[in-house]
N, C-alpha and C positions, 0 to 999 in steps of 0.2 A: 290496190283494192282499198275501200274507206274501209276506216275501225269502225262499224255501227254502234258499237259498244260505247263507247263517248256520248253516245248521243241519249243513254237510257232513259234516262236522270232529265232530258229536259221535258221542258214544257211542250213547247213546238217546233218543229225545225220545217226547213224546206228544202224538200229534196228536188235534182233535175235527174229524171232518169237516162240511159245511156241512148236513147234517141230525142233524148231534148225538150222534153215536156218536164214542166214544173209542175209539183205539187206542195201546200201548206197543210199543215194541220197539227192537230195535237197528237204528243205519241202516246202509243196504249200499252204497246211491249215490245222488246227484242225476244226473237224468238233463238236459243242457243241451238245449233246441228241436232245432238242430242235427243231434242224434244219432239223431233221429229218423226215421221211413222215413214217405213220402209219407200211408200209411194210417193214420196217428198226430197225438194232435192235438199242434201245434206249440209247447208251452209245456214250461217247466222241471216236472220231478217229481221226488219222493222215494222210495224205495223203503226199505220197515223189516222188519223181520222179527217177525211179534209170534206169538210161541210156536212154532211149525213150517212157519209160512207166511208165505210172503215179499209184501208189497200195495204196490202203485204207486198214490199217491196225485198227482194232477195237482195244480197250483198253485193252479189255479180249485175243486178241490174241496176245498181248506184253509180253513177257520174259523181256526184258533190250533192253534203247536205251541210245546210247553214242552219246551227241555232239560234 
C-alpha cells in the first residue's frame, strides 16, 4: 500500500489509480482515518486538485504517486 503521507508536503504529485487512469494536480490535504465520520471508509486519503476539480483519492485506490 503507498505511504500517502510522504506526499503531504508536496506541491503536485501524479497519481495512477488502481485501474489505470492518471491524474495531476496540486495537493489540498491528506485526510488521516481519524477525521473521518462513521459513513466513511476508515483509511488515509489524498485530496488533489486537477484542473477545476478537487478528487479524494482513498489509499486502497492508489497504484503509484509521483511528486
Amino acid at each position: 500500500m503507498i505511504d500517502i503521507l510522504k506526499y503531504k508536503d508536496a506541491e503536485t504529485v501524479t497519481i495512477t489509480d488502481i485501474d489505470g487512469a492518471v491524474f495531476s494536480g496540486e495537493v489540498i490535504e491528506v485526510i488521516f482515518p481519524e477525521e473521518k465520520t462513521d459513513l466513511e471508509e476508515r483509511e488515509y486519503s489524498i485530496v488533489i486538485r486537477d484542473g477545476n476539480t478537487e478528487i479524494e483519492f482513498l489509499q486502497s485506490e492508489i497504484k503509484s504517486i509521483v511528486a
